[in-house]
FIKOLZA-1660 file (N, C-alpha, C; in steps of 0.1 Angstrom, whole numbers, plus 5000, padded with zeros to 4 digits):
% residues 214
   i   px   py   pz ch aa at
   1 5008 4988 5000  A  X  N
   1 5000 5000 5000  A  X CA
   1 5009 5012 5000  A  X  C
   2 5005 5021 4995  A  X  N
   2 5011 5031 4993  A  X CA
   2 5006 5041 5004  A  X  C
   3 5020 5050 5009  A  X  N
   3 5019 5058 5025  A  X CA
   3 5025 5071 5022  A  X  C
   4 5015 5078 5029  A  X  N
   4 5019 5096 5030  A  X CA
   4 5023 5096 5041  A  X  C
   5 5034 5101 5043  A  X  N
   5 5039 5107 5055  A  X CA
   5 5039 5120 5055  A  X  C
   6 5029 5123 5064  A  X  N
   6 5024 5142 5064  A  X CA
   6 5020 5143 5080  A  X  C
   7 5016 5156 5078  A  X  N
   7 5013 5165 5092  A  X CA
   7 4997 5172 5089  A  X  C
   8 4986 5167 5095  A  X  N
   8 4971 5172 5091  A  X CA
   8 4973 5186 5084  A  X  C
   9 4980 5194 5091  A  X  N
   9 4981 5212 5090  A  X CA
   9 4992 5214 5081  A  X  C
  10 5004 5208 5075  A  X  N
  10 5013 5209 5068  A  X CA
  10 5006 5210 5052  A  X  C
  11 5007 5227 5051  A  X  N
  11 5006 5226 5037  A  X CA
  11 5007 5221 5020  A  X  C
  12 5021 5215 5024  A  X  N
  12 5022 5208 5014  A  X CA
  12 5020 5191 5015  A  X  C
  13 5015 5182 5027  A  X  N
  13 5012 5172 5027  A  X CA
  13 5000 5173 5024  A  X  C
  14 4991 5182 5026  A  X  N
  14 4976 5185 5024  A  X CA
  14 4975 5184 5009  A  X  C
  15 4984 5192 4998  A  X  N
  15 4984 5192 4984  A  X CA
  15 4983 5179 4979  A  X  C
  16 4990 5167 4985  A  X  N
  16 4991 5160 4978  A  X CA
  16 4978 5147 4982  A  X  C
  17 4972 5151 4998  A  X  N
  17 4964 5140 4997  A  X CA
  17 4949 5149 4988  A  X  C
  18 4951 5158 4987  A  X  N
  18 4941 5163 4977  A  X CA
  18 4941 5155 4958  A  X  C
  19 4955 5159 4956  A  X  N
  19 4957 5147 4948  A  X CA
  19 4951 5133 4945  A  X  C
  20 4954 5128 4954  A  X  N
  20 4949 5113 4962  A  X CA
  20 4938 5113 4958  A  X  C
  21 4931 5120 4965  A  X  N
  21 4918 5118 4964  A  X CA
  21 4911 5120 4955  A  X  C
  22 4917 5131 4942  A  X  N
  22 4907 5136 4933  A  X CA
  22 4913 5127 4923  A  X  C
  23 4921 5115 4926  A  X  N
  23 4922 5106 4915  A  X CA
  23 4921 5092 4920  A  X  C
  24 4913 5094 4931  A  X  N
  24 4909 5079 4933  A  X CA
  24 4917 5071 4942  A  X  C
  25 4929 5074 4947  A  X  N
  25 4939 5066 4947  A  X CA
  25 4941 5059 4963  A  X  C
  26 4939 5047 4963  A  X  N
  26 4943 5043 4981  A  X CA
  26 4958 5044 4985  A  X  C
  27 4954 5048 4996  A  X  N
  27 4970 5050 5002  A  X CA
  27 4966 5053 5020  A  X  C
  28 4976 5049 5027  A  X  N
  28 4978 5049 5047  A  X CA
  28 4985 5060 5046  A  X  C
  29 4981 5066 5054  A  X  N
  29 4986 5080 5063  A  X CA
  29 4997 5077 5074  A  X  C
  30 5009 5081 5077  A  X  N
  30 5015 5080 5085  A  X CA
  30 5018 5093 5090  A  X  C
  31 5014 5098 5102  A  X  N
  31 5015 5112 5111  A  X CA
  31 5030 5110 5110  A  X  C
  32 5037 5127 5109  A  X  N
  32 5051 5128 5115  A  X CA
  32 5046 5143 5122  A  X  C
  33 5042 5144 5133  A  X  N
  33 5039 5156 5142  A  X CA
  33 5050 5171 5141  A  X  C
  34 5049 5180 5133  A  X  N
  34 5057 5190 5133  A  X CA
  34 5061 5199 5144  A  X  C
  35 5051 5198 5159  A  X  N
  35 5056 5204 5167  A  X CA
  35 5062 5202 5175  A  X  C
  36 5060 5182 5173  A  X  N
  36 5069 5176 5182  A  X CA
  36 5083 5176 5183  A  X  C
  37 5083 5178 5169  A  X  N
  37 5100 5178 5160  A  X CA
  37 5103 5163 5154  A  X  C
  38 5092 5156 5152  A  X  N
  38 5090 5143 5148  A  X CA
  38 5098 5140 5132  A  X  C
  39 5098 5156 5124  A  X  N
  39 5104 5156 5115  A  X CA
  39 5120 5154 5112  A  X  C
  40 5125 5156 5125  A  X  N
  40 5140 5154 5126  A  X CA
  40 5142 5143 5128  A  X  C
  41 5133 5134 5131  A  X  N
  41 5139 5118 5138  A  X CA
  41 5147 5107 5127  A  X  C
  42 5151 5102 5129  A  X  N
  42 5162 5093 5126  A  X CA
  42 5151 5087 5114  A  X  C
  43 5138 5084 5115  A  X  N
  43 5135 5077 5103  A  X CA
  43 5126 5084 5093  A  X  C
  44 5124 5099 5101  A  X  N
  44 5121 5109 5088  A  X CA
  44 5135 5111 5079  A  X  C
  45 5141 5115 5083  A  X  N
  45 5157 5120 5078  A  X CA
  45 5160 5107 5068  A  X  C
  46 5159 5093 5072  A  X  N
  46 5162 5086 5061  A  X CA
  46 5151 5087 5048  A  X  C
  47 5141 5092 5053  A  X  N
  47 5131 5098 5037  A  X CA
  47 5134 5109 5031  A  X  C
  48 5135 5118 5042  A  X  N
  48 5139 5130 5034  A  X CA
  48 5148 5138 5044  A  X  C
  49 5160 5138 5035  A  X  N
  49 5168 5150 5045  A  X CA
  49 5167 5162 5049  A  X  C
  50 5159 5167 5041  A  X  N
  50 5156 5181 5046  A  X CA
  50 5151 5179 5059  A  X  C
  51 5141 5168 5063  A  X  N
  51 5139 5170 5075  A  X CA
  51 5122 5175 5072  A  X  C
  52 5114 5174 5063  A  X  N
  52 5104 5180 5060  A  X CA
  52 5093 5169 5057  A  X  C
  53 5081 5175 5056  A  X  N
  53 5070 5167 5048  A  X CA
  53 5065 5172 5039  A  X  C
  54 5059 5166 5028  A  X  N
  54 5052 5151 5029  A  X CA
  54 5064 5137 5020  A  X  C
  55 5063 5130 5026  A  X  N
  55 5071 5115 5014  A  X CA
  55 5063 5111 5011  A  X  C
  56 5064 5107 5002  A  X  N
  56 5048 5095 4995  A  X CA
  56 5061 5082 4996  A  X  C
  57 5056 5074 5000  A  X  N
  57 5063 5058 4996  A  X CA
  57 5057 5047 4989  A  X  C
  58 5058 5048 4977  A  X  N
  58 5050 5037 4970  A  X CA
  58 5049 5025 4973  A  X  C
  59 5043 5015 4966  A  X  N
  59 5041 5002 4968  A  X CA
  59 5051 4988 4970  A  X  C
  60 5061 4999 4963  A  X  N
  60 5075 4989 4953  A  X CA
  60 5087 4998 4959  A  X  C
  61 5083 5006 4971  A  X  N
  61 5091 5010 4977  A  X CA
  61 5099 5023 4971  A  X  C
  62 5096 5029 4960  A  X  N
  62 5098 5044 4957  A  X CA
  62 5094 5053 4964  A  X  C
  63 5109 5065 4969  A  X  N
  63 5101 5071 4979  A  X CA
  63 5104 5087 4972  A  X  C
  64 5095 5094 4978  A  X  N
  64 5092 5106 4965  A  X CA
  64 5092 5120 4978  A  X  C
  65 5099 5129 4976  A  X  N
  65 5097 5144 4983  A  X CA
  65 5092 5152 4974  A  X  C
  66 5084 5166 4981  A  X  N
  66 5088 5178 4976  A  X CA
  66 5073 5175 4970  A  X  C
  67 5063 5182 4972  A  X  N
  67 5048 5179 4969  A  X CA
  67 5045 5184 4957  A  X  C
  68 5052 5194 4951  A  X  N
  68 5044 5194 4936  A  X CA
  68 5052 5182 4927  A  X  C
  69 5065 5181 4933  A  X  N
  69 5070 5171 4924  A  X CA
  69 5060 5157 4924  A  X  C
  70 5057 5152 4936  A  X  N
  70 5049 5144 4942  A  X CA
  70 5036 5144 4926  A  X  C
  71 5033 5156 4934  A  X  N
  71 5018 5155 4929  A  X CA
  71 5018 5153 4906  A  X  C
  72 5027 5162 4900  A  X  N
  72 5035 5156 4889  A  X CA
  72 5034 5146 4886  A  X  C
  73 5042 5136 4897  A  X  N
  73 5047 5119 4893  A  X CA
  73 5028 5115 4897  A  X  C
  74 5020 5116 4906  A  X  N
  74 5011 5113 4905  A  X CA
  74 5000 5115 4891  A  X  C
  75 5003 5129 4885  A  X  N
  75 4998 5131 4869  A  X CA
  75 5001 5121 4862  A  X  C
  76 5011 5120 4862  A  X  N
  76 5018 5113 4851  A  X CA
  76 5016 5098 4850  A  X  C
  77 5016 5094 4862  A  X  N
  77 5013 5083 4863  A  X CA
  77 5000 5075 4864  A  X  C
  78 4991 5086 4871  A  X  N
  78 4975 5079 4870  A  X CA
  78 4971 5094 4865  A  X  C
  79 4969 5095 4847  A  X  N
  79 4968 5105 4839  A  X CA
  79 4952 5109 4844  A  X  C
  80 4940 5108 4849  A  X  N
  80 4930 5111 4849  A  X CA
  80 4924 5110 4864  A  X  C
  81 4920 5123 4869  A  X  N
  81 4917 5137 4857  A  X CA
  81 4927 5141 4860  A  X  C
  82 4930 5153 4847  A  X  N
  82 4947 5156 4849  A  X CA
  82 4946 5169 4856  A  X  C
  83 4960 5166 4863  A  X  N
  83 4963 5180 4868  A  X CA
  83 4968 5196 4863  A  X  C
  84 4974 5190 4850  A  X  N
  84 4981 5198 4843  A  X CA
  84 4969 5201 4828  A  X  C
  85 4969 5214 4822  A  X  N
  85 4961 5210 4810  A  X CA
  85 4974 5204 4795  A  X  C
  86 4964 5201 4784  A  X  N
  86 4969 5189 4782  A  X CA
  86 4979 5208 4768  A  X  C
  87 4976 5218 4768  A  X  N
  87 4986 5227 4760  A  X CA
  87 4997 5227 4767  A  X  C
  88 5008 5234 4759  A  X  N
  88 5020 5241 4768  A  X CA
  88 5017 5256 4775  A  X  C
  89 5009 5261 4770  A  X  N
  89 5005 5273 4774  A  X CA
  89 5000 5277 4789  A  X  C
  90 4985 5264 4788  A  X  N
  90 4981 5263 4800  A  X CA
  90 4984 5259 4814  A  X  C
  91 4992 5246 4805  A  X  N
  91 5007 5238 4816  A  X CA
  91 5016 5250 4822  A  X  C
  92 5015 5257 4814  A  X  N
  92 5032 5267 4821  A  X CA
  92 5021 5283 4828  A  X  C
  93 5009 5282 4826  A  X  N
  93 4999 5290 4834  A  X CA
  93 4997 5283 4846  A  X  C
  94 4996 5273 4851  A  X  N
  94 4990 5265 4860  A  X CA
  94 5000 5263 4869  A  X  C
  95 5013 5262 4863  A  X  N
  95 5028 5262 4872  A  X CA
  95 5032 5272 4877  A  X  C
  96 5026 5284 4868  A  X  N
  96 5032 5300 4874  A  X CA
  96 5021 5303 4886  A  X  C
  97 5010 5296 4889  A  X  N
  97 5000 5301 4898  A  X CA
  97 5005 5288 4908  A  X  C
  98 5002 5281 4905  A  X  N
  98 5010 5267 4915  A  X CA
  98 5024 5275 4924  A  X  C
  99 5031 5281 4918  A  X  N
  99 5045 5281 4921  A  X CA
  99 5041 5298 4926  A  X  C
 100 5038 5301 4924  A  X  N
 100 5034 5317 4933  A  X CA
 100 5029 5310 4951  A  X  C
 101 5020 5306 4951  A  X  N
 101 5019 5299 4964  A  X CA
 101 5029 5291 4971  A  X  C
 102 5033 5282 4963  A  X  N
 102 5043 5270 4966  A  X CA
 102 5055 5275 4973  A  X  C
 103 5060 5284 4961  A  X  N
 103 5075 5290 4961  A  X CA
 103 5074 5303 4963  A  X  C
 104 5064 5309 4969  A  X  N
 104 5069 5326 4971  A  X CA
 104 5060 5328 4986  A  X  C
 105 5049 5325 4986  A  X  N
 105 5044 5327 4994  A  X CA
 105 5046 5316 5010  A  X  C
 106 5043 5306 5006  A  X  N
 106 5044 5292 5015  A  X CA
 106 5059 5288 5024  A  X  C
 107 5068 5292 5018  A  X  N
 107 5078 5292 5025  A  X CA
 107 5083 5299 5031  A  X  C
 108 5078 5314 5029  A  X  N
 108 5080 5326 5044  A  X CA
 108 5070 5327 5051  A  X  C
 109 5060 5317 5051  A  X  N
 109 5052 5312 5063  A  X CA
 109 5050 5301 5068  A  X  C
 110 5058 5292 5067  A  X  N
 110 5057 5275 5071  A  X CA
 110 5063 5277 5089  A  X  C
 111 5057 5265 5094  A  X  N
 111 5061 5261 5106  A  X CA
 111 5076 5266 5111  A  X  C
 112 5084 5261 5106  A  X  N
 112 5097 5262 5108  A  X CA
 112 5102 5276 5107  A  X  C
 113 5097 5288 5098  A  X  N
 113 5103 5295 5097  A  X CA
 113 5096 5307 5104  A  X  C
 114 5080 5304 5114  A  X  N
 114 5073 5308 5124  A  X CA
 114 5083 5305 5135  A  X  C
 115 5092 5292 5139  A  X  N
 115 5090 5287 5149  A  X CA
 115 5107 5297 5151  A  X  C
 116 5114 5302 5144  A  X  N
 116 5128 5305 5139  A  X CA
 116 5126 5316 5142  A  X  C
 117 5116 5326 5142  A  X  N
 117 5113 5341 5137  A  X CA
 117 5110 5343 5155  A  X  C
 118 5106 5334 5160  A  X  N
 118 5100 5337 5178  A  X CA
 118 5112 5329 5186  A  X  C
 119 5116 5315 5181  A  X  N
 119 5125 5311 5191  A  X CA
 119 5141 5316 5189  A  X  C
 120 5147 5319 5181  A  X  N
 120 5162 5321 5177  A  X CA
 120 5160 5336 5175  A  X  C
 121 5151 5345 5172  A  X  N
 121 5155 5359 5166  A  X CA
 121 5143 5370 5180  A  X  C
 122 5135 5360 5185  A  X  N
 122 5130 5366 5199  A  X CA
 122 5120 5375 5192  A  X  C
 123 5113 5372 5182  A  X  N
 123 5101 5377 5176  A  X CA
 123 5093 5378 5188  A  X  C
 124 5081 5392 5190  A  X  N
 124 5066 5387 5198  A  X CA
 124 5057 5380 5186  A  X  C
 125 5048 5376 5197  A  X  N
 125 5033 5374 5188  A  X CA
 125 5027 5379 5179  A  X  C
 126 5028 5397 5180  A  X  N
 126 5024 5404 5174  A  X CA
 126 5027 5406 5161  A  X  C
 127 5042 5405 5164  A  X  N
 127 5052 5406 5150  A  X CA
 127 5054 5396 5142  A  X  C
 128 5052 5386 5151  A  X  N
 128 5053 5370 5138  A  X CA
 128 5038 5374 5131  A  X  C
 129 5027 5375 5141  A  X  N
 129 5012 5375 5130  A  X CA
 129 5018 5388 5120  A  X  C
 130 5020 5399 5121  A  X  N
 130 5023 5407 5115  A  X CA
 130 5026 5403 5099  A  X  C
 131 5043 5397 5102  A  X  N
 131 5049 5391 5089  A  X CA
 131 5041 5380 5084  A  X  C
 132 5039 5367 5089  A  X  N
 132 5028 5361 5085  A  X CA
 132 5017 5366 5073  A  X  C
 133 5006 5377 5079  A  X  N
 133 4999 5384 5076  A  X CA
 133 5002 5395 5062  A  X  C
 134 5019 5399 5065  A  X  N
 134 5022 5412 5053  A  X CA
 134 5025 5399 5040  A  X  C
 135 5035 5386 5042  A  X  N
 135 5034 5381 5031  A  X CA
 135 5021 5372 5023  A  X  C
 136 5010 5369 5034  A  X  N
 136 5002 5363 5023  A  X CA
 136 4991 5375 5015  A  X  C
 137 4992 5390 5022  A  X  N
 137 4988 5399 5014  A  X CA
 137 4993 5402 5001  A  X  C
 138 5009 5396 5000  A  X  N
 138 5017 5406 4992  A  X CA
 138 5014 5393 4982  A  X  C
 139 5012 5380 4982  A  X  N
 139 5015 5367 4979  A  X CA
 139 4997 5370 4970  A  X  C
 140 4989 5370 4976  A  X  N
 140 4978 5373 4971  A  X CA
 140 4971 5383 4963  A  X  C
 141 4977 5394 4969  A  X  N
 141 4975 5404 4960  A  X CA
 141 4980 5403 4940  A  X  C
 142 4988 5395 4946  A  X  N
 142 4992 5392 4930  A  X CA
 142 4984 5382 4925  A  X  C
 143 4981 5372 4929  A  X  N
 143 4973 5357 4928  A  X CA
 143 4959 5366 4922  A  X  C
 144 4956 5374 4927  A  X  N
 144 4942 5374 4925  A  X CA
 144 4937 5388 4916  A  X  C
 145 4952 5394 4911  A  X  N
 145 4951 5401 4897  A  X CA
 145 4954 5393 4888  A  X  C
 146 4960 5379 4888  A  X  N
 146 4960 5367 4878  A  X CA
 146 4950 5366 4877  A  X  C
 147 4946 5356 4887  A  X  N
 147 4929 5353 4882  A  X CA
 147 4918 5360 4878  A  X  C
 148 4922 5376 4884  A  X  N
 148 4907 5383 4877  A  X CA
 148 4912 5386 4865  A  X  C
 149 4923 5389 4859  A  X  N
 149 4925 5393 4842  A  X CA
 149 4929 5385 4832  A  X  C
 150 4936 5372 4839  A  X  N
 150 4935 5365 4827  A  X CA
 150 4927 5358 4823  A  X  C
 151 4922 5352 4813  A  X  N
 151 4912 5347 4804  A  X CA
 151 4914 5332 4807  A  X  C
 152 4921 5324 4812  A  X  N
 152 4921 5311 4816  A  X CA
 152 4912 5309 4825  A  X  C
 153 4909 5320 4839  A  X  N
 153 4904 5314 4848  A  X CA
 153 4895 5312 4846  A  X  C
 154 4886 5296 4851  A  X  N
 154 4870 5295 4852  A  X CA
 154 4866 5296 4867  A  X  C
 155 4861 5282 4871  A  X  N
 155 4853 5281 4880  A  X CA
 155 4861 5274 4893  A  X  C
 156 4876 5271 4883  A  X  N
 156 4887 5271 4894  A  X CA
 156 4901 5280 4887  A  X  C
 157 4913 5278 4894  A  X  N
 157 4923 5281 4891  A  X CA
 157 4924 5289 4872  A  X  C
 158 4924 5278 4867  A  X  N
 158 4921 5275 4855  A  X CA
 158 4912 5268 4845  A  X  C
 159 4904 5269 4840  A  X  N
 159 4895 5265 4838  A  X CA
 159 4885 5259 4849  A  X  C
 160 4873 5249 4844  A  X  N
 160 4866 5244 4852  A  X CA
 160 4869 5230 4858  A  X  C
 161 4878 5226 4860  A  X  N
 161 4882 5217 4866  A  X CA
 161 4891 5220 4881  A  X  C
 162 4897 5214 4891  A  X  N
 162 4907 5218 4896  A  X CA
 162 4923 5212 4890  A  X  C
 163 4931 5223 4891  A  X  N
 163 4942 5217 4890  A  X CA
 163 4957 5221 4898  A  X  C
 164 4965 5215 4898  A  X  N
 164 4979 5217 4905  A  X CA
 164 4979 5229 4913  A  X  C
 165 4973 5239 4907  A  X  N
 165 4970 5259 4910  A  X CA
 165 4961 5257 4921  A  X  C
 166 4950 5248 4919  A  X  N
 166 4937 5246 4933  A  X CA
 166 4944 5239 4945  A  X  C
 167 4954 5231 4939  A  X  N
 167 4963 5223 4951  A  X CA
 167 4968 5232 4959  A  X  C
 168 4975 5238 4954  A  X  N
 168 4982 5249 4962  A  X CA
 168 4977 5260 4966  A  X  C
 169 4963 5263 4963  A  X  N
 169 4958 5278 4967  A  X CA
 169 4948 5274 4981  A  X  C
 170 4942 5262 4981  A  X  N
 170 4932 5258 4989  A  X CA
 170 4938 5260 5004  A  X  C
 171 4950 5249 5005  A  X  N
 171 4959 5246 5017  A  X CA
 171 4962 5261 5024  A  X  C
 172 4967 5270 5012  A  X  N
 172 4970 5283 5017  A  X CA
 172 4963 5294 5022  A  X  C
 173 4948 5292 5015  A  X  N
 173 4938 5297 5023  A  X CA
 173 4936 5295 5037  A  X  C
 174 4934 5279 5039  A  X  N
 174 4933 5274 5050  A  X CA
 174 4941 5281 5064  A  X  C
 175 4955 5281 5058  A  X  N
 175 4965 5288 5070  A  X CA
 175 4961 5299 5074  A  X  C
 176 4956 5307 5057  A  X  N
 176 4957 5321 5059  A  X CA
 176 4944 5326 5071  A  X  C
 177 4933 5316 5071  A  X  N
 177 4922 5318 5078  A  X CA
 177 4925 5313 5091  A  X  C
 178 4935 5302 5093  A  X  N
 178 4939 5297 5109  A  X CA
 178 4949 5312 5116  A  X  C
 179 4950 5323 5109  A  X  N
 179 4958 5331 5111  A  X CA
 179 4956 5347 5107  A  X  C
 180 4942 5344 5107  A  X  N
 180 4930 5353 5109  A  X CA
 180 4934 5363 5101  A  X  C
 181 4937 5362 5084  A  X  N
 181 4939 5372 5077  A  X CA
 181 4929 5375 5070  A  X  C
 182 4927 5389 5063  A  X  N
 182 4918 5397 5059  A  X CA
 182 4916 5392 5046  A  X  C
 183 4909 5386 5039  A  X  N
 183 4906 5380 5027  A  X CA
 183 4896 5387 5018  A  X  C
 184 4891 5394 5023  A  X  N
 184 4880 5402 5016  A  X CA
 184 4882 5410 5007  A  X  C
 185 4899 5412 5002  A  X  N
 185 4900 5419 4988  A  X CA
 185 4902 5409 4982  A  X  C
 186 4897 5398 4983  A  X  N
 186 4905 5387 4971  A  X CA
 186 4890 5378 4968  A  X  C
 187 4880 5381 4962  A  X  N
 187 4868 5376 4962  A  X CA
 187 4869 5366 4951  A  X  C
 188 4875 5363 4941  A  X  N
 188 4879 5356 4930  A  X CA
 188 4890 5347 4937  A  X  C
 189 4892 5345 4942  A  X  N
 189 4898 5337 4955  A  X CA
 189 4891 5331 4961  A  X  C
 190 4885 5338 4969  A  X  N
 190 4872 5335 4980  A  X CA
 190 4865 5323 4969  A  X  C
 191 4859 5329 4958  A  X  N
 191 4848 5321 4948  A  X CA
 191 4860 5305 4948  A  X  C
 192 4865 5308 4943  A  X  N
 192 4876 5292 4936  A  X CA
 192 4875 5287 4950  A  X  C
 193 4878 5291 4956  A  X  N
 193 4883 5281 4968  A  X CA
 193 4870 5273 4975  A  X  C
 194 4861 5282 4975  A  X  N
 194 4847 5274 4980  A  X CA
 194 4838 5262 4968  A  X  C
 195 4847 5268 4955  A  X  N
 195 4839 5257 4946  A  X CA
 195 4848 5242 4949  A  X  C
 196 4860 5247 4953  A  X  N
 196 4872 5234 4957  A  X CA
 196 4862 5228 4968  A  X  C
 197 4861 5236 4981  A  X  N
 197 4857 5228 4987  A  X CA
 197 4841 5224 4989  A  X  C
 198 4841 5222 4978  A  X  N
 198 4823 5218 4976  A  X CA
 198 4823 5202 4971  A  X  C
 199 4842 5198 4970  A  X  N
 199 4841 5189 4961  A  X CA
 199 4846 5180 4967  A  X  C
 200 4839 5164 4972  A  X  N
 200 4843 5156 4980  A  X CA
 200 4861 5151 4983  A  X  C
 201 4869 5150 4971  A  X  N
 201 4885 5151 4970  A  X CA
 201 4886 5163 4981  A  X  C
 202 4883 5175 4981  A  X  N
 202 4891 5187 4988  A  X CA
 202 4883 5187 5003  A  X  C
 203 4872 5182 5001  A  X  N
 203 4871 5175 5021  A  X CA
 203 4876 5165 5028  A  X  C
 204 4876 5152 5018  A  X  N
 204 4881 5143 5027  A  X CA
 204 4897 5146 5029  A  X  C
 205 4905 5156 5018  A  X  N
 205 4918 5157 5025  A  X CA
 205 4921 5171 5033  A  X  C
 206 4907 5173 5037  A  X  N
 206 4910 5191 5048  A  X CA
 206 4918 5186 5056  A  X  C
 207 4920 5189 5067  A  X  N
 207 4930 5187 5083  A  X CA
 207 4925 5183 5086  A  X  C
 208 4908 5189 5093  A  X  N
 208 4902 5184 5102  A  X CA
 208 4897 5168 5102  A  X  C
 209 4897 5160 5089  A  X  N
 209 4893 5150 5083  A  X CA
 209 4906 5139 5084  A  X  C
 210 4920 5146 5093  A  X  N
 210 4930 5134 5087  A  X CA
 210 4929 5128 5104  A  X  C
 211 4938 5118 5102  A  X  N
 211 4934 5110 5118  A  X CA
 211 4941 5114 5125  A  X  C
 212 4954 5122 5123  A  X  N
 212 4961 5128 5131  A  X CA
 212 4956 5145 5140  A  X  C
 213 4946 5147 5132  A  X  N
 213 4937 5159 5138  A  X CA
 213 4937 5163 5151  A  X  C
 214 4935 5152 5160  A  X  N
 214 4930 5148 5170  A  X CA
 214 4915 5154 5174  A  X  C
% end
């Protein structure tokens, strides 16, 4: 059987069991707790060195980091429904909105670099929500002059389907609401994201639905 090793709240383990689910696919969940520091242990580190989640470990014992790469090998491999559209145009649209979240926004607000900003540099509360708060504005603000002017967007990301872009915008919302940010300039956001979670794939892999929830 094939196993995710993720964190209910970890953004990018979230992308991929959304994945999972909107293609059908069985697979066991294995918790690696991020607050514990469960991510450093001796048999996370032999998955992935970074020290991070999610791994997928296939059946045949292939083990895979890094969740859009993840989620890719999962396209490619069980092609339907796809994640990517089937132009180069759209493909390389879908990566630029994908990778705005992924890679711009997501990683100057992840766990670790909350937990770095208060314990090693002696951040307050105030000031972590602050930064938190200034990059998913600055992160969205851009997101959501994509979507209102380009002509790709439909009823998700990109057209009417979800794709790789819904992966990564949904998770991000989620934080951004665990972290009580002001969302109300971004209504073309707000819309996609509620049609995501209208859609049985993007509930059964919310947080509150993983077993490690508590």
């Amino acid at each position: 059987m094939t196993t995710l090793y993720g964190y209910f709240r970890s953004s990018a383990a979230y992308r991929v069991r959304i994945a999972m689910h909107l293609k059908g696919l069985a697979f066991e969940q294995a918790p690696v707790n991020l607050v514990k520091g469960e991510q450093r242990g001796e048999d996370n580190l032999a998955r992935n060195p970074q020290g991070l989640v999610p791994s997928l470990v296939t059946d045949d014992g292939l083990v895979l980091n890094q969740s859009l790469a993840i989620c890719e090998y999962l396209d490619e491999t069980h092609p339907e429904p796809a994640l990517l559209p089937g132009d180069a145009a759209g493909r390389a649209r879908v990566r630029a909105l994908a990778q705005l979240v992924a890679c711009e926004v997501h990683p100057l607000n992840n766990l670790r670099v909350l937990k770095y900003l208060v314990g090693e540099l002696g951040v307050e509360e105030d000031a972590k929500l602050a930064w938190y708060r200034y990059w998913i504005a600055e992160g969205f603000q851009a997101l959501e002059a994509m979507l209102t002017r380009e002509a790709g967007t439909g009823d998700f990301c990109h057209g009417d389907t979800p794709t790789l872009a819904d992966l990564c915008l949904v998770p991000q919302v989620f934080n951004a609401e665990r972290f009580e940010c002001d969302l109300s300039a971004y209504p073309r956001i707000r819309r996609i994201v509620a049609n995501c979670r209208a859609l049985p794939a993007f509930e059964q892999a919310a947080p509150g639905a993983q077993p490690d929830a508590g």
